[in-house]
N, C-alpha and C positions, 0 to 999 in steps of 0.2 A: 685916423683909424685905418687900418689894415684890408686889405681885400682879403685875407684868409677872414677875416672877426665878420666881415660884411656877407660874404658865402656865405656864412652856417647862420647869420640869424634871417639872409632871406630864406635859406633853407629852413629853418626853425618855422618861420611864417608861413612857408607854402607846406609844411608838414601840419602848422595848426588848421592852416584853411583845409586842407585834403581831410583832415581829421573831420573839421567843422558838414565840409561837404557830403561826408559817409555818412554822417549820425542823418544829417538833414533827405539824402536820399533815403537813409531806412527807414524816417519817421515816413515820408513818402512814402514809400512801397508798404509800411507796415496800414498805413491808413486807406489803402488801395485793398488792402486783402481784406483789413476789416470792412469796407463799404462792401463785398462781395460775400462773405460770410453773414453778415446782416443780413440780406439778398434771398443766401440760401434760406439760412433760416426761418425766414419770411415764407419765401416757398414752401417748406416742407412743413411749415406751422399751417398757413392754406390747405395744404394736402389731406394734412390730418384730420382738419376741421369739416373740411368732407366728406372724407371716410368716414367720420365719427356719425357727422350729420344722417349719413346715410344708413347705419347701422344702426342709431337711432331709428328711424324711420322703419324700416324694416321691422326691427325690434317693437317697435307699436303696432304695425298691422297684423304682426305674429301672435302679439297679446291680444289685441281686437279678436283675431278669429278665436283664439284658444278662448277666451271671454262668451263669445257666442255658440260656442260649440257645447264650453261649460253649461252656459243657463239655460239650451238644449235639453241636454242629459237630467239638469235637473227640471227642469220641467217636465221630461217622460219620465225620471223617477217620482214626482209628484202626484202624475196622472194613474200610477201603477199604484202606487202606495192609497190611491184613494179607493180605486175599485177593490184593489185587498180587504180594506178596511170595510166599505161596501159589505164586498163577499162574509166576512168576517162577521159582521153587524147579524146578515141574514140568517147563518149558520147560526148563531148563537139564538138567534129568537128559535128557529128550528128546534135547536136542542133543546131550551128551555120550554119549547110547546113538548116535546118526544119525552121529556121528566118529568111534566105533570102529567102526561098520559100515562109512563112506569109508573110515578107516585100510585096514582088514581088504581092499577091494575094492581100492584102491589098489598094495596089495603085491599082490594077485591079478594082477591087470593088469603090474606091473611083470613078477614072475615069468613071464607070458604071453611080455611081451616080448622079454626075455631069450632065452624058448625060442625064437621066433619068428628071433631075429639067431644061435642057436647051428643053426636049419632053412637061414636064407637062406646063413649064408656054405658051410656044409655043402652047397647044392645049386649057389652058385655056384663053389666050389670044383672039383663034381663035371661043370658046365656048362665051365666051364674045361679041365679035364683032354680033357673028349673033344674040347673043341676043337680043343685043341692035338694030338690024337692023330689030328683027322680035315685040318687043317693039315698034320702030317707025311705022314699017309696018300698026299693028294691033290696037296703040295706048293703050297698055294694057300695065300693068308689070306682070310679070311672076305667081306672089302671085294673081293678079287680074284674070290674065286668067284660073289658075287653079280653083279657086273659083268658076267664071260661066261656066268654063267647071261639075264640080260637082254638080251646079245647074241646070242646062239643065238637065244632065243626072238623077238625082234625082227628076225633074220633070215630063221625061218623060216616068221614067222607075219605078215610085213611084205604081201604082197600081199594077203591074208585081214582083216586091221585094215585097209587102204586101201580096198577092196572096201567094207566095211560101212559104214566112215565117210562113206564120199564119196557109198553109197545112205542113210545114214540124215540127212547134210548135205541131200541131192538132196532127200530126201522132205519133210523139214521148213520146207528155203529153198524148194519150189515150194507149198506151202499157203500160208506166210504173205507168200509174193509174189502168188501168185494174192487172197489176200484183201486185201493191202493194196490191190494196183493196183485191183482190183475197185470198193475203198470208193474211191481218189484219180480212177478215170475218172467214176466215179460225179459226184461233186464238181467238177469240173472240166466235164462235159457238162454238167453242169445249170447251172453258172453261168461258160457259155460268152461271157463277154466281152472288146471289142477288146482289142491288145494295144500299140497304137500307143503308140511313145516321145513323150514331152511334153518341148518343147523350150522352154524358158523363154528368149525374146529380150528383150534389153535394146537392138532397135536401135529407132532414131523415123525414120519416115522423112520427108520433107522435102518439103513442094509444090516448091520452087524453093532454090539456094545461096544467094539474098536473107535469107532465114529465120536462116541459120547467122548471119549481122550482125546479126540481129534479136535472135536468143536472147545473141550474147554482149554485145552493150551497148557502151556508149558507154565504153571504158576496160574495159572486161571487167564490167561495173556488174549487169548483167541477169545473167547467169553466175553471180556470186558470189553473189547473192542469192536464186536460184535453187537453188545447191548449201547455202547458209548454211541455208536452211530447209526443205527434204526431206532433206539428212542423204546425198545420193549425192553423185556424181562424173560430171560433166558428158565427155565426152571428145570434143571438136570435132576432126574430123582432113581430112584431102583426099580422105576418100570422098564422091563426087559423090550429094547427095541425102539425107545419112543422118547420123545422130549417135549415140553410145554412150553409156549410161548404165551406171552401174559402183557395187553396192554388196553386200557380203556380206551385206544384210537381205532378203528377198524381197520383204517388205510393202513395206518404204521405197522400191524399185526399181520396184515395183506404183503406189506412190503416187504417184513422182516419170514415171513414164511415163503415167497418167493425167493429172494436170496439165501436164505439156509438152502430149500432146497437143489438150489444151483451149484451154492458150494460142495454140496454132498455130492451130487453127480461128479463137479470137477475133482475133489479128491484132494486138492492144495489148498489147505485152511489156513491161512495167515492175516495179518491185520490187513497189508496193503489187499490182498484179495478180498479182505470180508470190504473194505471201500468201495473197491471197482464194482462189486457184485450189488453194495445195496444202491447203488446212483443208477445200476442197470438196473435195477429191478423199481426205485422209482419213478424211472420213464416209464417200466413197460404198466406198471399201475395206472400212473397219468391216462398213458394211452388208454388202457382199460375204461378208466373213469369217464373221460372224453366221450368215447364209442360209447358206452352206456346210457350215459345222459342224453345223446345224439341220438340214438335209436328210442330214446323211449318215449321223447319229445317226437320224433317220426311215428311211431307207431301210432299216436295218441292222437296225429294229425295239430299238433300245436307248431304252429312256426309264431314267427322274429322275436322269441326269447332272445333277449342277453345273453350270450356265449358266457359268461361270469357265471349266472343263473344257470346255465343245462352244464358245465362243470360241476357246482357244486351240487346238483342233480343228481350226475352220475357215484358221486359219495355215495350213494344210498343205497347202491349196489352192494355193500358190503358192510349195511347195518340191515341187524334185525331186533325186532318188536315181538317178543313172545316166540319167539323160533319165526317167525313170519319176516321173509325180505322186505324191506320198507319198499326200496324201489319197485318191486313187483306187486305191492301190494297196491302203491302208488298208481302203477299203471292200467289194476286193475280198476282201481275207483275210476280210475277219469274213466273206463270204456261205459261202467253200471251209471255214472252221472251224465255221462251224454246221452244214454237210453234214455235215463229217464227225464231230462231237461228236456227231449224232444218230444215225449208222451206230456207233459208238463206245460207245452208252449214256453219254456223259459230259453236262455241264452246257452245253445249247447258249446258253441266255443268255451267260454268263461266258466262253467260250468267243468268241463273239460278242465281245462288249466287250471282251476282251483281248485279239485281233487288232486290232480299232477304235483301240485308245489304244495298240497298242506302240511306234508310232512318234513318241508326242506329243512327246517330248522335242526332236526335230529341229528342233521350229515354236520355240525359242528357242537351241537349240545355240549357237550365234553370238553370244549374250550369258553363258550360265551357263555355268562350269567343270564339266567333268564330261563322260563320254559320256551320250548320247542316251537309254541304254537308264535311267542312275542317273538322270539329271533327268529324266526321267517317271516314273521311282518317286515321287521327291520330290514332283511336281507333283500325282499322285495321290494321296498322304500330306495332301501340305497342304490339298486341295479333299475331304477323307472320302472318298474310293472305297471301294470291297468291300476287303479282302485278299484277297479268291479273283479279284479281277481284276488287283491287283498282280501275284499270285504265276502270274497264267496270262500276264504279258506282260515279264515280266522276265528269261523266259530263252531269250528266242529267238533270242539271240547266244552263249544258254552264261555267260555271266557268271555268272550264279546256277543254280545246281543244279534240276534239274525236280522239282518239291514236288509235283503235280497233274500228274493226265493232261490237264487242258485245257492245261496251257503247254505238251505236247508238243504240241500238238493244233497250237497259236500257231504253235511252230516249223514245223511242215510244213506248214501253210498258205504262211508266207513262204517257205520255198523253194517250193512251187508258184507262186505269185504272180509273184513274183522270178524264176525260172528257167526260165518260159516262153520259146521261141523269142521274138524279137523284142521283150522286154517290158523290158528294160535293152541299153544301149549301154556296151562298155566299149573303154576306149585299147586301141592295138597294145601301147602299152609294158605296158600292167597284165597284158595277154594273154599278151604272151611271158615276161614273171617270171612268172608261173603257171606255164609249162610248164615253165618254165626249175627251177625252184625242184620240180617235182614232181619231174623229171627226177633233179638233187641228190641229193634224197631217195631215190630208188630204188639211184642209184649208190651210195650210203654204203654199204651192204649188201653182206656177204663172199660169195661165188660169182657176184654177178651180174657178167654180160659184156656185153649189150647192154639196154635200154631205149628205147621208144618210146612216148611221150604223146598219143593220138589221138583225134579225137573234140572237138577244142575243149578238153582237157584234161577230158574224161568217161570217159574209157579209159587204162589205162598197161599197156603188153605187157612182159615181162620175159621176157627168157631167160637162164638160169643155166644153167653149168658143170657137165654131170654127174657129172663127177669128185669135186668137190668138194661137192655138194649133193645130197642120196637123195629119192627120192616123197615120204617124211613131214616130210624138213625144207625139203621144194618146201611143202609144206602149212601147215608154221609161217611160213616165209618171206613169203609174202603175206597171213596174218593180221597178221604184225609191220609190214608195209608198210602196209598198210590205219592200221593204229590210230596210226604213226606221220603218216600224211598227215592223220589227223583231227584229232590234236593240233597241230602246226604247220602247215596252212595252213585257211585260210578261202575257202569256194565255194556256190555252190549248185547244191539238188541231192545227187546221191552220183559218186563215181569207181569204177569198176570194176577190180579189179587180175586182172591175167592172168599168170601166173609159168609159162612153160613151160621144160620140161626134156625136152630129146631127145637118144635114145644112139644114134649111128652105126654101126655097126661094120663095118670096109672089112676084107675080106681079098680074096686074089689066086689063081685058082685057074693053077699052070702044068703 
């Protein structure tokens, strides 16, 4: 055998031993980690079982107390639920004693009643009988006898009731005429001012007929552009010297008559002019308006109006009401209603200020729907005024009901104001349906024969039919007249009704 063949299989051998030796240490080492793993395992299986143990443990004393705390609770709800029940028990016997004592009253009461409807038909029964026994008696019925029992006594007691009435009428209509007139001359002398009618002209008058050429322009050019931008109505006619301006706005009318006359003075009438001149003649109005409203609000002693409010104030400067300046007529109520608010004991400021502003609504009537008297509500709504000065100036036509003695105060002021001699101008035609219409009225009325309206319609004389109408229904007669004139017509001032009744009696001695 060879020493190379004998190398390689000792090497062969010591490579199966090295082989044999590897597996044999790794069973080794591998039996080594597993006794150590076992080990741990052990340990951390221990760990657990204590932990657990303990958490157990825990977990039971947690149950225990929760357990005793439960049967606790129920136990005080046990104890609660008894005494309820208890309480409940007692209350119910209560109620049930408290329902036979209602039953018990109940039928008392019934029984009451009973007796009560077996007393009334028993007495009306017994009311009955002698009725009808003092009906047979007297041959009357009851309706019949009361009748000429009221006619007897009204026949025989009819001078004696007229007597009393007409002095105890007399005594009370001459006090509180004597005091009112007393308080209205009072009022009236003290703010004794003119009475002149304010007659608002819309005419321009003219240097020369040259002018009328001048103002209408080349093709009517100066005219139209004149009427285009103040908003009136120019009206050129064959009156020698003079021209009309025509518009239902007072301001506008105000405006376009200050710029006419401006341009006439300057003598250069053209468009761009007739512009410059009405935008200057709307300031100097403004201002106008401003000042107006400012002094009259001063004069009248009313302050911290709304500047919005004593603007459209000063509008009223240049309306009128029957030829009478609203604003002036205005400022005259507020001085006659603070007189008399103060003779009155009532609220003379408010009293004041709602005679001042009851006519605001007029200064735009022409634009807002509505009367005069609702858009100056509104106008005062919308600018914060008092409500005690709304409600003193909203019923001075009667549209709203008198809520305040100052709104009566408003109203009698405007009729004094108003129904001064000379302080309103009115048409023949408004004049004669007034009378005419009072007239109507009086004739509607059964006994009357003749009626006559005198005095400007401050007076109506009525003579009735004595046949047909007695002293006391002469007496109702012109109180139904009166309250019927009040409701259907409107005046100012009061009417006076006179109802006479006169009995003739002609006989012939022969």
């Amino acid at each position: 055998m060879s020493v190379t063949l004998m190398i390689l299989i000792i090497a062969g051998v010591a490579g199966l031993l090295g082989v044999a030796l590897g597996y044999f240490l790794r069973f080794i080492i591998s039996l080594g980690k597993r006794s150590g793993m076992e080990l741990e395992i052990k340990r951390m299986r221990l760990s657990a079982e204590e932990a657990a143990t303990k958490i157990t443990h825990e977990a039971e004393k947690k149950a225990e107390r929760m357990i005793k705390e439960t049967e606790k609770e129920i136990k005080e709800k046990k104890t609660d639920a008894k005494e309820l029940e208890q309480r409940l028990v007692k209350k119910e016997d209560f109620l049930d004693k408290r329902q036979l004592d209602i039953d018990k009253q109940v039928d008392d009461v019934k029984h009451r009643i009973e007796e009560v409807k077996v007393i009334r038909e028993s007495v009306e029964d017994s009311v009955k009988e002698q009725q009808k026994e003092l009906e047979r008696v007297a041959a009357l019925s009851s309706e019949e006898a009361r009748e000429e029992l009221y006619k007897r006594a009204e026949t025989q007691y009819e001078e004696d009731l007229l007597v009393r009435i007409q002095k105890l009428e007399n005594a009370n209509t001459e006090k509180l005429d004597r005091r009112a007139q007393e308080i209205l001359t009072s009022a009236v002398q003290r703010y004794a001012n003119a009475t002149n009618a304010d007659i608002t002209s819309t005419t321009i008058t003219l240097p020369s007929d040259e002018t009328k050429g001048k103002i209408i322009g080349k093709e009517g050019r100066n005219i139209k552009a004149f009427e285009r931008a103040a908003g009136v109505d120019v009206i050129v006619d064959d009156t020698p010297g003079a021209i009309t301006i025509s518009s239902f706005d007072p301001v506008r009318r105000q405006i376009a008559r200050v710029a006419l006359e401006n341009l006439i003075l300057d003598g250069r009438i053209q468009p761009a002019k007739i512009e410059d001149y009405i935008v200057k003649a709307k300031n100097e109005i403004s201002n106008i308006i401003k000042d107006k409203g400012e002094q009259a609000a001063y004069e009248c002693g009313i302050l911290n109006l709304d500047p919005r409010i004593i603007a459209i104030l000063g509008r009223l400067h240049f309306r009128t009401s029957y030829g009478q300046n609203v604003l002036q007529h205005s400022v005259e109520m507020a001085h006659i209603a603070g007189m008399i608010a103060e003779e009155l004991g009532a609220s003379v400021p408010i009293a004041k200020a709602g005679a001042l502003l009851h006519d605001i609504g007029k200064a735009v009537d022409h634009e807002v729907q509505g009367t005069h008297v609702e858009i100056g509500r509104r106008i005062l709504q919308k600018f914060g005024a008092d409500e005690q000065i709304i409600k003193a100036m909203q019923s001075h036509h009667e549209e709203y009901p008198y809520e305040t003695l100052e709104s009566i105060i408003v109203q009698t002021a405007d009729a004094i104001s108003g129904g001064r001699p000379g302080a309103r101008r009115d048409s023949i035609e408004q004049y004669l349906k007034r009378l005419e219409d009072l007239e109507k009225i009086t004739q509607s009325f059964e006994g009357v024969e003749k009626c006559f309206a005198l005095q400007a319609g401050r007076e109506i004389r009525i003579f009735v039919s004595p046949e047909k109408i007695t002293d006391m229904q002469a007496k109702d007669l012109a109180q139904k007249i009166a309250r019927r004139i009040e409701t259907e017509l409107k005046y100012p001032g009061e009417i006076k009704v006179h109802v006479i009744r006169e009995t003739k009696v002609i006989e012939y001695a022969r």
